[in-house]
N, C-alpha and C positions, 0 to 999 in steps of 0.2 A: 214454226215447224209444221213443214205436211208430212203426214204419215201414215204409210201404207202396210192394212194390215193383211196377210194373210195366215188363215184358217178356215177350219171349218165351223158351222154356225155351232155343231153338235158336242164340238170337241172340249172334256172337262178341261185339256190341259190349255190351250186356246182362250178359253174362257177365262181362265185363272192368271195365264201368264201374257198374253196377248190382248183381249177384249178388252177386261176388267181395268187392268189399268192406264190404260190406253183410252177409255173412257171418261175417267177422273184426273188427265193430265191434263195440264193447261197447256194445249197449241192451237195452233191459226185452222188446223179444218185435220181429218182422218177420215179415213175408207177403209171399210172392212169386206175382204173379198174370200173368196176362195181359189181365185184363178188368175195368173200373171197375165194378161195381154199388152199388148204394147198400148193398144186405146186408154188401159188407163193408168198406164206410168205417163202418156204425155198428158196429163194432166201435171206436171212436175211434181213429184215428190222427194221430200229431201232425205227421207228415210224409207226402207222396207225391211218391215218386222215378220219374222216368222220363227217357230219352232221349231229347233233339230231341221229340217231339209221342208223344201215344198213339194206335195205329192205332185207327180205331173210335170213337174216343171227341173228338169236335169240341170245339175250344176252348171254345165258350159253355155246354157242357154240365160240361165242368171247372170253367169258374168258377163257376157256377152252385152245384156240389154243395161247389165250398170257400166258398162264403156259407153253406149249410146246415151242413154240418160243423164247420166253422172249423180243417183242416189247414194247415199251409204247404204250398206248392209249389215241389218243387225241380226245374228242367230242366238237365241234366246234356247238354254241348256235347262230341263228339271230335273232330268234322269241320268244316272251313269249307261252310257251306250254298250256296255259289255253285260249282258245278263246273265242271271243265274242259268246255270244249267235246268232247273226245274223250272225257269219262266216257262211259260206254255208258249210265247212266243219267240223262243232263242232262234230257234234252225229259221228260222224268217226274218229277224232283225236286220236291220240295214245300218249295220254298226258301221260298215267301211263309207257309208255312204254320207253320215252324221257326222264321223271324222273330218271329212272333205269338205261338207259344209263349216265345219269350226274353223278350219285353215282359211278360207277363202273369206270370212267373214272383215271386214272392217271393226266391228265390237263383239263381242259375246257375252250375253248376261246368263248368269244362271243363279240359282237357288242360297247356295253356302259353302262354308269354305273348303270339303272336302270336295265338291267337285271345281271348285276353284282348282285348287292342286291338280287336279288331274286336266282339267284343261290348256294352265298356266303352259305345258312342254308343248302346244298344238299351237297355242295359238297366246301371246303374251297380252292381248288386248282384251281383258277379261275384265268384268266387274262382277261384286254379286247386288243381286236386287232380290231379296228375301220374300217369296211367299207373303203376301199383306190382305187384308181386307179394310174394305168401309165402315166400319163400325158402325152401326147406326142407320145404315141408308140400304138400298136396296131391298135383297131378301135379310140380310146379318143385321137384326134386329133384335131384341129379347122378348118379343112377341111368344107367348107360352101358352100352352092350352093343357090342362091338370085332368088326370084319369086317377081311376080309384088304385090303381098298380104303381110300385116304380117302373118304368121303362127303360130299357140295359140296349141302346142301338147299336149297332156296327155300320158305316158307310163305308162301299170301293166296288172291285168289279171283279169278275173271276180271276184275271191275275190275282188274285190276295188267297186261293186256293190253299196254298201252303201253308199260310202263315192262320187262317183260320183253325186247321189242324192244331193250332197248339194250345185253342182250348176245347178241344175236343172231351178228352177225359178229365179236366175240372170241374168242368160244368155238369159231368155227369152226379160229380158230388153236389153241385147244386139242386140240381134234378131229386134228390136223392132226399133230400131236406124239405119233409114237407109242409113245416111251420114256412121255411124262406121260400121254397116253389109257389106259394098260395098268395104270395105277396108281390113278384114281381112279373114281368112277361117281358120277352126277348123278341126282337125284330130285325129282321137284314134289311138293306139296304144301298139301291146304287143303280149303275145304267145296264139296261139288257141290250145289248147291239143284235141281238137274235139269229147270231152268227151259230154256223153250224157245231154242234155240240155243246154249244151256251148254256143248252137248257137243262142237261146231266152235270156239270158243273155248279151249276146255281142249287141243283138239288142236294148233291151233295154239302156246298155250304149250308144251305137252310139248315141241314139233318142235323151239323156238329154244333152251326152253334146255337140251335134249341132243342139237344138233344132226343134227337127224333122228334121233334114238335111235341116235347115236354116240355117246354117252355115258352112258347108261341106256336103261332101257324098261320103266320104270313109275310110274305116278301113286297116290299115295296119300290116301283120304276118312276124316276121322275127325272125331267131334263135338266140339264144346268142350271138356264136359268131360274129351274124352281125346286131345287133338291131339297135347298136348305130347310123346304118343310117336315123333309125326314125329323127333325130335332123339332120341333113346335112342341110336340107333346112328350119328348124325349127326358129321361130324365139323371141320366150317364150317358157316357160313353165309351163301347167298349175296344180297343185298340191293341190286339197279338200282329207282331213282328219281329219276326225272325231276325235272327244276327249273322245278318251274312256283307260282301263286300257290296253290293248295289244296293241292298235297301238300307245300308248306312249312308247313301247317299242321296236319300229321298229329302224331301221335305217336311216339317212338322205341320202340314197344313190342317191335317184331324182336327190336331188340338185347337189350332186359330178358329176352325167351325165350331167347335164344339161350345168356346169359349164365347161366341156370342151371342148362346142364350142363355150363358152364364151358369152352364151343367158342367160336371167336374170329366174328368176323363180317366179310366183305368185301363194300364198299356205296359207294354212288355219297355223294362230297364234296358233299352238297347240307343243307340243313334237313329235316328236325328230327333231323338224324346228326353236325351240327358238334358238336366238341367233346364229342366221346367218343373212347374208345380203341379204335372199332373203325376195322381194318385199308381208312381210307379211297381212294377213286378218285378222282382225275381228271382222266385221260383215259382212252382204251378200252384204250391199250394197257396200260394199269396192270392191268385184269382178265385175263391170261394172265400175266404176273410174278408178282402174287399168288396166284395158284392154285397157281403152280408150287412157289414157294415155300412152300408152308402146306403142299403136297402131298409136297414133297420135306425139309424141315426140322418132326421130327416136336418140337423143343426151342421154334422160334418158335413152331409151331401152342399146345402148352399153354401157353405162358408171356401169349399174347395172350388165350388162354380165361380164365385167372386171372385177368390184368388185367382185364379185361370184368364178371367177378363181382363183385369188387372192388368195384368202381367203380357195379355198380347194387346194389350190397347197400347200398353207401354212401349212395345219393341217391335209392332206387328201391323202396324196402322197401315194401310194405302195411303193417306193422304201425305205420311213423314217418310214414308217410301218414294213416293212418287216425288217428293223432293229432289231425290238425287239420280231419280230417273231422269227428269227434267235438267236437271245438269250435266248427266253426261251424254245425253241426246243433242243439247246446245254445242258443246264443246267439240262432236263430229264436224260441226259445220259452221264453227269460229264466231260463234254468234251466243 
């Protein structure tokens, strides 16, 4: 198999759904680009991967060069394309756009099985290929580095505004406790694209979730491929997520990072987090019990980290993924 990637080099979901695995499959050669030219489709490729739609490059103009070439086309789905009204990105989304790319597509992969469902009436050529990592290899190692505090992380990016909000007033109970504030320190974490108003957003999440920097005072930026050091020295995970109809259609990817330096996660009882063994919420006041506890029982904190490995080495692996990647990538092109 040749196959053509495009993305961008910056892009977390690129990296995750595109790159990464695409990197650990077994085929005959890959190109990772960011730009469709025709110089380097006639190199034949038998496939071209990309995310939801290619910036730059108009649907009529894709199909256009897969009648000349004759590649498949794969669009690869993480997200439900209809956003919440409070996304900061709704009034700009290119939802009819993402549509159009699902229909035209030859396969489409995406994450599980609710946006399976919703893609199923667009377009019936659907697989899911589940969110995975390498266990073991690259940055998702158990590589640990130990402070005198527990450490309570959050990773994501100002989209997750909302959902930060919900522990705004828990935590102030934390805050509040000063046997438990003197033991642990709270850290954000994720990509600044340094877009206009980014930097009032970010501020805002620092404030809620270390309560006006009663609990930390400091944000940390790191590229893809070197995030995963946010968790080095990390010693939970903290994970609020609202219940609404898109972010029931996310991915449980938190938990997969979190889990491979074998730290436990504490998260809102909602989708795409049922039924896992991370240390679930819900109600608010379960987010200060929990803390306390993870913070104070250092026997529960690992034993829930191990569980968590466990359990996405079990169902979560890139390598047992990329299995049936492999298979239904062959099966495009009868081979």
């Amino acid at each position: 198999m040749r196959i053509l990637v495009l993305t961008s080099q910056g892009s977390g979901v690129g990296y995750h759904r595109l790159m990464l695995p695409i990197y650990y499959l077994e085929k005959t050669y890959a190109f990772f680009t960011d730009t469709l030219t025709d110089e380097v489709l006639e190199e034949n490729f038998d496939i071209v991967l990309f995310n939801r739609f290619i910036p730059g490059t108009p649907l009529e103009t894709l199909l256009e060069k897969r009648s000349k070439y004759g590649f498949k086309m794969i669009c690869d789905i993480d997200d439900y394309w209809i956003l919440d009204r409070s996304h900061i990105l709704e009034s700009v989304y290119p939802t009819q756009e993402i549509i159009n790319h699902i229909k035209a597509a030859d396969l489409v992969t995406c994450t599980n099985e609710k946006l399976w469902n919703e893609i199923r009436p667009i377009n019936s050529n659907v697989a899911i290929l589940p969110n995975a990592l390498p266990y073991g290899n690259d940055q998702f190692t158990d590589v640990r580095e130990y402070t005198d505090k527990v450490k309570f992380v959050y990773t994501g990016s100002i989209t997750h505004e909302e959902d930060i909000k919900l522990i705004q007033f828990p935590f102030k109970k934390v805050a509040s406790d000063s046997v438990l504030k003197s033991k642990v320190y709270f850290q954000l974490c994720g990509f600044d694209d340094s877009g206009e108003g980014s930097a009032a957003i970010w501020h805002r999440m620092i404030s809620n979730f270390t309560c006006g920097l009663k609990l930390g005072d400091t944000r940390r930026f790191l590229p893809v491929t070197e995030y995963m050091n946010f968790y080095n020295d990390a010693d939970c995970s903290i994970v609020p997520l609202r219940a609404t109809k898109f972010n029931s259609m996310k991915s449980n990817l938190k938990l997969l990072e979190a889990a491979s330096k074998k730290i436990p996660v504490i998260g809102s009882h909602v989708e795409p987090y049922l039924n896992s063994p991370m240390i679930q919420i819900n109600q608010q006041g379960d987010w200060y019990k929990e803390i306390k506890k993870v913070t104070q029982d250092a026997i529960y904190r690992q034993e829930k980290g191990l569980e968590l490995f466990e359990w996405a080495v079990a169902n979560f692996s890139l390598f047992k993924v990329n299995e049936k990647r492999k298979q239904l990538y062959q099966s495009m092109n009868g081979s």
